[in-house]
C-alpha positions as CSV (number, residue, x, y, z in Angstrom):
1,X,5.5,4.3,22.2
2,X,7.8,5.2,25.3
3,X,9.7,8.4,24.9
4,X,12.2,9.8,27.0
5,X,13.9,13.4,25.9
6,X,17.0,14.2,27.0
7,X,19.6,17.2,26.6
8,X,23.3,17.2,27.8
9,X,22.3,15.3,30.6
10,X,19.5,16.5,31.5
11,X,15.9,14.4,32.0
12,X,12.8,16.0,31.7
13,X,12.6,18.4,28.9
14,X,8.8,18.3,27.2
15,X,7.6,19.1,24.5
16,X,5.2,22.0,26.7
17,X,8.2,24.8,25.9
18,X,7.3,24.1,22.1
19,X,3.8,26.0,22.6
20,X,5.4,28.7,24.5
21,X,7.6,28.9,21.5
22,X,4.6,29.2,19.3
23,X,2.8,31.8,20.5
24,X,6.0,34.0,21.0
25,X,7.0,33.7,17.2
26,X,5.6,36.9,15.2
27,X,5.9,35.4,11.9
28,X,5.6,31.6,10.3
29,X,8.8,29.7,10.4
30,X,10.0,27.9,7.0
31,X,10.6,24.6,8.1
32,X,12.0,22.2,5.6
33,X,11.5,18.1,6.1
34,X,13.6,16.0,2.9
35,X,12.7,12.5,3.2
36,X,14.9,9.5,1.3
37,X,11.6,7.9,-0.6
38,X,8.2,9.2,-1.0
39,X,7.0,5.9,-1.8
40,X,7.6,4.0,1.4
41,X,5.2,3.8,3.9
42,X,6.4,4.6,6.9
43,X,8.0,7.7,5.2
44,X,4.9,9.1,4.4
45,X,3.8,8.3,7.4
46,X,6.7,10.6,9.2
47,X,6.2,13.6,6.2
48,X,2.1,13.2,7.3
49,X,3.0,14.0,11.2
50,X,5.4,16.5,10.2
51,X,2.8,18.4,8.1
52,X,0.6,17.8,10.3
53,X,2.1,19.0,13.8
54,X,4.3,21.7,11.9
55,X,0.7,23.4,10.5
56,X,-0.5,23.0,14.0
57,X,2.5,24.8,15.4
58,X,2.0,27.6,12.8
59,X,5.1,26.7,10.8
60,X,5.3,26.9,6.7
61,X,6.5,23.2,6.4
62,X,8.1,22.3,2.8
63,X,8.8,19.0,1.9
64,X,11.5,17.9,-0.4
65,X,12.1,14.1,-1.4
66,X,15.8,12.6,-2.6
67,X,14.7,10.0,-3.9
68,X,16.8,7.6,-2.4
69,X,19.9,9.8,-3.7
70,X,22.6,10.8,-1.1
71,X,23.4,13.5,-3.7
72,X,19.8,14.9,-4.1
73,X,19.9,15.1,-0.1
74,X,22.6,17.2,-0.1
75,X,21.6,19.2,-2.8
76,X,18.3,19.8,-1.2
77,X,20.1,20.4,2.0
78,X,22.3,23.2,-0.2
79,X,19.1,24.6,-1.6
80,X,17.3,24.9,1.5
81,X,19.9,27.2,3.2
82,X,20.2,29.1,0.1
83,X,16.5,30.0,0.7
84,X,17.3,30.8,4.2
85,X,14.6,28.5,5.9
86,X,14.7,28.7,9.7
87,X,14.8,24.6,9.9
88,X,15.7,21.6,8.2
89,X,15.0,18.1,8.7
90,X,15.7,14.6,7.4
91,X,15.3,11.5,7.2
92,X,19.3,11.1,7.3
93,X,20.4,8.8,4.5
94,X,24.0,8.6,5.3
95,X,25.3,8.9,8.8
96,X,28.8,10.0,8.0
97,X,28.2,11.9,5.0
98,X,25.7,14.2,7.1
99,X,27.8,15.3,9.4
100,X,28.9,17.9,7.2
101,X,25.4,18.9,6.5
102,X,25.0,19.7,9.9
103,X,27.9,21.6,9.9
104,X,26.6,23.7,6.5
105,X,23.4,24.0,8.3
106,X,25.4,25.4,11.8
107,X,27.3,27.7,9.8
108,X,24.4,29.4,8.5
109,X,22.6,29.1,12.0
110,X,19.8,27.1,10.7
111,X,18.8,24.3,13.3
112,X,19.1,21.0,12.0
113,X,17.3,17.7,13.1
114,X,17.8,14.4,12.4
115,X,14.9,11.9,12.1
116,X,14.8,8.4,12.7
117,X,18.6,7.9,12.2
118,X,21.9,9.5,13.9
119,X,24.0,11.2,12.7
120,X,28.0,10.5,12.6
121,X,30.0,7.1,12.0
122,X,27.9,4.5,13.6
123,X,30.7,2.2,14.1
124,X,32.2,4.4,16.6
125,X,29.7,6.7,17.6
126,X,27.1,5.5,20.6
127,X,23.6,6.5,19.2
128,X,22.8,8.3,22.7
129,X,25.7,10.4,21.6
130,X,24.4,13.4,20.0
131,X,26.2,14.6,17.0
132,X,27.6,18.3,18.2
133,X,25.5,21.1,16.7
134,X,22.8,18.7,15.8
135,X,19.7,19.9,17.2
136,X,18.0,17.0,17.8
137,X,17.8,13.8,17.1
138,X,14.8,12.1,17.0
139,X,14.7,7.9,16.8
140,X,15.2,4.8,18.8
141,X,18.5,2.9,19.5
142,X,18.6,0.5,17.2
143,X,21.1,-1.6,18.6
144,X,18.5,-1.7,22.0
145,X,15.5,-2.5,19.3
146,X,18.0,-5.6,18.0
147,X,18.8,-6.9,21.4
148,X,14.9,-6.6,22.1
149,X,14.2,-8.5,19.0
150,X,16.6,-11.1,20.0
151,X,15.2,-11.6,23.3
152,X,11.7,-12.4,21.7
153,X,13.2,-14.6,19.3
154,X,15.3,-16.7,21.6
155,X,12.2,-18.9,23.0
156,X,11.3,-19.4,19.5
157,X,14.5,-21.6,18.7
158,X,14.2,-25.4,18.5
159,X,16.2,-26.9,21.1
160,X,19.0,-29.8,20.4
161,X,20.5,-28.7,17.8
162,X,22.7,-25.6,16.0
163,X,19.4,-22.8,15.1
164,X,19.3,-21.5,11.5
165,X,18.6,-17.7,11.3
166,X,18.3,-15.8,8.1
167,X,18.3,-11.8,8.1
168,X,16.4,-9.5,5.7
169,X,18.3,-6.0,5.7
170,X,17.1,-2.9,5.2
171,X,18.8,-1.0,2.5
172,X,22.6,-0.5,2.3
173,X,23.8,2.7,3.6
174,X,21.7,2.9,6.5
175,X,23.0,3.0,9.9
176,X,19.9,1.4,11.4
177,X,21.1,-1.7,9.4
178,X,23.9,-2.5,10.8
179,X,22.8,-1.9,14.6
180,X,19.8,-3.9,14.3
181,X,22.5,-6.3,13.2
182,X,24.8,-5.6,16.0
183,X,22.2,-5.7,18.6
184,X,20.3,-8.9,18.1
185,X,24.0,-11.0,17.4
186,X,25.3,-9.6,20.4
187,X,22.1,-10.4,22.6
188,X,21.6,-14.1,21.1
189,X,25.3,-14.4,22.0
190,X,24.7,-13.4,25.8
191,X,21.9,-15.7,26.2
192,X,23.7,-18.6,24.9
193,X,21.8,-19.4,22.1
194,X,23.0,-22.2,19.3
195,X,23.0,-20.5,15.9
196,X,24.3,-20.2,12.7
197,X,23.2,-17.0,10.4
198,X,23.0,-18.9,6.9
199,X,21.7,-15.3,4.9
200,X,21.9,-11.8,5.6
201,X,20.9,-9.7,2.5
202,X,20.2,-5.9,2.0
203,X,17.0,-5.1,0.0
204,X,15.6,-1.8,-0.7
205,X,12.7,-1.9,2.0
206,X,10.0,-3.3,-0.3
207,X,7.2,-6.2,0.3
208,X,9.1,-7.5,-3.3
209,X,12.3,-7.5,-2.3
210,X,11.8,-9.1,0.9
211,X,9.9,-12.2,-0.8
212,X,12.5,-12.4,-3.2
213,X,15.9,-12.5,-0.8
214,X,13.8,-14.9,1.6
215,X,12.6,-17.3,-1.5
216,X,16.1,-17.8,-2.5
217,X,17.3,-18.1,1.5
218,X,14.3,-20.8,1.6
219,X,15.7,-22.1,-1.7
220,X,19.6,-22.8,-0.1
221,X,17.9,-23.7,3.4
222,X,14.7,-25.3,3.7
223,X,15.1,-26.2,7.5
224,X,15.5,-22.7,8.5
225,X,14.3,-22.4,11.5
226,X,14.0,-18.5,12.1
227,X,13.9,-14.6,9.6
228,X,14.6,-12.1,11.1
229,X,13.3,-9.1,9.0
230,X,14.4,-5.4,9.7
231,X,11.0,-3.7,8.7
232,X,8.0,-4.9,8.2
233,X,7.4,-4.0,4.5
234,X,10.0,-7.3,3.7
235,X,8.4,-9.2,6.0
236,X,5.0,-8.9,4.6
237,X,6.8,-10.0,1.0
238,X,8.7,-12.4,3.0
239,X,5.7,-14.2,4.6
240,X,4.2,-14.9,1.5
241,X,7.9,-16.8,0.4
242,X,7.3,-19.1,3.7
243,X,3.7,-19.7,2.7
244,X,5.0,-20.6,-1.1
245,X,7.9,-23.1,0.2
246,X,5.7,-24.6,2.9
247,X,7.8,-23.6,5.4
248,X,7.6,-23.7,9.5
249,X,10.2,-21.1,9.7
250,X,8.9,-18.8,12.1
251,X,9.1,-14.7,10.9
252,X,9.5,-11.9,13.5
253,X,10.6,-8.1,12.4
254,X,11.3,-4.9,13.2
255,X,9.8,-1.5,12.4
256,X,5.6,-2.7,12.4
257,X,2.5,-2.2,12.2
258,X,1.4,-1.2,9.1
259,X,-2.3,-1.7,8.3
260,X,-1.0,-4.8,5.5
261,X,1.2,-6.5,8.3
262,X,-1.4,-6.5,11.1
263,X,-3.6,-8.9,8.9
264,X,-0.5,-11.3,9.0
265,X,0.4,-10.8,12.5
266,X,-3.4,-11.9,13.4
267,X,-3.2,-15.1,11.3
268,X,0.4,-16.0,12.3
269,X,2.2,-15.4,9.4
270,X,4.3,-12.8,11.2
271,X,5.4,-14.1,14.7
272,X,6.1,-11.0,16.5
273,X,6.4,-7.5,15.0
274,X,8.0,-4.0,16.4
275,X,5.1,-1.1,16.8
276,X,6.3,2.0,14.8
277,X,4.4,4.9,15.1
278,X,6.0,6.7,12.6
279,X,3.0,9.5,12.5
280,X,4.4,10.4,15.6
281,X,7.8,10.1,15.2
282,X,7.2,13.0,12.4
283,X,5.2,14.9,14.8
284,X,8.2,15.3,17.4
285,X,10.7,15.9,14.8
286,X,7.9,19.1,14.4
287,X,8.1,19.9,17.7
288,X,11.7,19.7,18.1
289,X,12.6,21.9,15.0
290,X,10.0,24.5,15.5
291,X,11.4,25.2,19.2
292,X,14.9,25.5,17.7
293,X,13.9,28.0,15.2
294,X,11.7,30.0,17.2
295,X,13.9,30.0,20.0
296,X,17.6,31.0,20.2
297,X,17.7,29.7,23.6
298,X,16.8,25.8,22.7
299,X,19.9,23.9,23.1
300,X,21.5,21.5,20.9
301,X,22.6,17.6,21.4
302,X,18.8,17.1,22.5
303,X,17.6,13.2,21.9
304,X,14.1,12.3,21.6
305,X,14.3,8.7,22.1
306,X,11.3,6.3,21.7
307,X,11.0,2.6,22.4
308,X,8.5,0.6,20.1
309,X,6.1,-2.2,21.6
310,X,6.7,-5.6,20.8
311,X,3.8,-6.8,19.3
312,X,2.1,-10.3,18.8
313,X,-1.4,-11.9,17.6
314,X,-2.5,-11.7,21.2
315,X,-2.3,-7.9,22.0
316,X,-1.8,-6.0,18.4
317,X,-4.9,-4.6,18.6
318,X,-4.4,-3.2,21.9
319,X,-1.0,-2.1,21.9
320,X,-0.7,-1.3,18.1
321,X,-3.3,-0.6,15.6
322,X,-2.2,-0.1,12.3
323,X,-0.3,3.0,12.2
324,X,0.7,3.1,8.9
């Protein structure tokens, strides 16, 4: 994983100050981390670093889960202040519906992080923009992570002739959706590539969702040439559809390397994957939340970006073991 962490400008800042943050705290920090689904994996990947790096820290971590429920986030986010925790986290389900939980959390000066997506109206807001009075966000540019995606798929198009693509979405509501989207359209574009995108459904980030929107997309296009998958839980489901239809489409995704996609990466059934290392990710979102709420002086707007590793057969088990 490459990280960079930035703050109003400024390059540089490390994670170093959270220690010194530590050791000046006299009592435990309630630090409070609601995630969308405790059934997905790379969710309980991110609540296992969080736990695990906010116990390190010396923090009392409590984890709430919405259960895929915009509601039951906001709820949680309305009990939590109640309770007057010194941090909350999530795992934001709705961009533009959490702006205002940032702003419930700022009124009651309770730091506030975001993990994995931004916060505030995708569609017009530049992810390296920081939502004001966030105090960190913590995630990748998914619109970058598309663009990379299309650069590795472009080689894998057939020449002569007008490329079929189909897309496997992550679930509705999610800003990571449509900038994954954004990102790998606009790239193909720039390099000139021949396409047509015959399917782009949402699913709800399972292995049996995924097999199910690509078997039908195999169904209505049996010369389909490329999927693109935006996690690799679909594309696990989704590699057994191509395997069922006896299909050369080739199958490439974002957000990998889980320990049941690796397997499929090895034989070729996955193409090229995206390395998430989603224990980490939970760690920093620790790290950042703990420094805001043992230190007045930590200032808002930081972003703690990361960059996952493209991965393939040839260097998975170098660049990526399974992380989740």
């Amino acid at each position: 994983m490459k990280l960079t962490t930035s703050f109003k400008g400024t390059l540089g800042f490390t994670t170093a100050l959270v220690v010194l943050a530590s050791a000046a705290s006299a009592e435990a920090p309630a630090l409070a981390f609601i995630i969308t689904n405790a059934q997905n994996p790379a969710e309980i990947s991110m609540r296992e670093g969080f736990e695990k790096k906010g116990g390190e820290l010396g923090a009392e971590v409590r984890i709430l889960n919405a259960s895929g429920s915009v509601e039951a986030m906001s709820n949680a986010i309305d009990d939590m202040i109640a309770q007057g925790v010194q941090g909350i986290a999530t795992i934001t389900m709705d961009s533009v519906v959490s702006m205002s939980w940032v702003d419930r959390a700022n009124d009651a000066n309770i730091p506030y992080v975001s993990v994995a997506v931004q916060v505030g109206d995708p569609a017009t807001t530049p992810f390296k923009d920081v939502y004001p009075g966030l105090s960190a966000l913590v995630g990748q540019d998914y619109i970058v992570s598309g663009q990379r995606m299309a650069e590795a798929v472009a080689p894998l198009l057939p020449e002569g002739k007008t490329a079929k693509i189909g897309i496997v979405e992550g679930q509705a509501g999610y800003a990571l959706v449509a900038q994954l989207n954004q990102g790998f359209n606009e790239k193909l574009k720039e390099l000139g590539a021949d396409y047509q995108i015959v399917f782009s459904q949402p699913t709800d980030w399972t292995p049996a969702k995924g097999q199910e929107v690509c078997a039908n997309g195999l169904i209505a296009n049996p010369d389909i040439d490329v999927i693109f998958s935006h996690a690799e839980d679909m594309a696990i489901g989704c590699a057994q559809a191509i395997n069922d239809a006896g299909s050369s489409a080739k199958l490439v995704t974002a957000a990998g390397g889980s320990k049941l996609g690796t397997p499929l990466i090895k034989t070729g059934d996955i193409d090229i994957s995206m390395c998430e290392a989603w224990i980490r990710t939970g760690e920093l979102a620790a790290e950042a939340l703990f420094q805001a709420a043992t230190d007045s002086a930590t200032p808002k707007g930081r972003l703690i970006e990361y960059k996952p590793e493209l991965i393939t057969a040839e260097n998975t088990d170098t660049v990526c073991p399974p992380q989740w």
